[in-house]
C-alpha positions in Angstrom: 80.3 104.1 83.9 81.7 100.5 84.5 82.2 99.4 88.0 84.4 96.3 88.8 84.9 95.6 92.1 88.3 93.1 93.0 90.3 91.3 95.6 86.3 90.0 96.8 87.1 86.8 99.7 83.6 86.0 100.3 80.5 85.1 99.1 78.8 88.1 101.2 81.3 90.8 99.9 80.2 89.6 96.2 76.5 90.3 97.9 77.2 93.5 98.5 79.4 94.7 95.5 76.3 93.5 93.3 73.8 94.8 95.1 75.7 98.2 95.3 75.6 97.8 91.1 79.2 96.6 90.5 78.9 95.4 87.1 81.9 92.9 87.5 83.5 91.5 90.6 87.2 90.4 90.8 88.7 87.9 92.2 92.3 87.3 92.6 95.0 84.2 91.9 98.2 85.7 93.2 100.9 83.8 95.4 102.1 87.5 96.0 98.9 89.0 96.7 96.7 89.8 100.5 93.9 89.2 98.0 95.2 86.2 96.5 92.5 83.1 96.7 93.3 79.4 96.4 91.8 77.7 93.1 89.3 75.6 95.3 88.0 79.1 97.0 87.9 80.9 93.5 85.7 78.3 92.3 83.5 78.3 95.1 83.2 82.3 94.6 83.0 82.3 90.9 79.8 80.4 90.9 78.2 82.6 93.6 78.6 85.7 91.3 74.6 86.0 89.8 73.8 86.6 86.2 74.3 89.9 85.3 77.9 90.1 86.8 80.6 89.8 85.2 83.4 87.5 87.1 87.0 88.1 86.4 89.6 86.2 87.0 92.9 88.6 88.1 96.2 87.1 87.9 100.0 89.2 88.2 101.8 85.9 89.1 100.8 82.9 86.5 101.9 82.6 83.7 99.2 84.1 80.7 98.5 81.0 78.6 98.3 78.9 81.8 95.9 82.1 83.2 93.8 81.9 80.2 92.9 78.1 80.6 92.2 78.5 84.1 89.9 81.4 83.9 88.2 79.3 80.9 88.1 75.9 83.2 86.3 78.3 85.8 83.7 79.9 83.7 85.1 83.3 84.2 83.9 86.1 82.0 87.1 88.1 81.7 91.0 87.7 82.4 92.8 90.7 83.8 96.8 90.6 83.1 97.8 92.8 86.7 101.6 94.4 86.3 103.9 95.2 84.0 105.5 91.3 84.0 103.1 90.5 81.2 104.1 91.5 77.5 102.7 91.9 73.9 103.6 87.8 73.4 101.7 86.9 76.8 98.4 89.1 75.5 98.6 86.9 72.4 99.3 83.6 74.2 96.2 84.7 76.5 94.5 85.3 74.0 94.6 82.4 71.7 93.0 80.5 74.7 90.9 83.3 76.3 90.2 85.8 74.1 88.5 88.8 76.3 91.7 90.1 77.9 92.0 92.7 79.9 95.0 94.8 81.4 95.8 96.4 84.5 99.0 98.3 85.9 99.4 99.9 89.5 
């Protein structure tokens, strides 16, 4: 089983989701999210997450092409599309830019 972890604030509750064996720890750009991070904090967190983890960048708010270059500014190892806002043409924008794309619906 895969185990990803999202909406992490800190760099103690990426400590703890690790060392519990997430294999990948989310963390969230979202102006319409309680989970949503500023950029500055997301790259602060991004670099705490240790080899071995996969980071992903989770976006429901920004537009996919724009996501993709962000999460591949950041180092990110995956981009998760949250909603149903995002379409067929915003996977392929995404992916021209980022290619390992990942989607999400509540």
């Amino acid at each position: 089983m895969f185990v990803k972890v999202c909406g992490l604030g800190t760099t103690a509750d990426i400590d703890v989701a690790v060392a519990a064996g997430a294999d990948a720890v989310g963390l969230v750009i979202s102006g319409t999210s309680v989970r949503g991070l500023d950029r500055d904090r997301v790259v602060r967190l991004a670099a705490h997450v240790p080899p071995g983890a996969l980071s992903v960048l989770v976006v429901n708010d920004t537009p996919a092409a724009e996501a993709a270059r962000i999460a591949g500014d950041l180092g990110f190892g995956a981009l998760q599309l949250h909603g149903t806002a995002y379409r067929e043409e915003d996977f392929a924008a995404a992916a021209e830019v980022f290619p390992r794309l990942w989607r999400a619906t509540s």
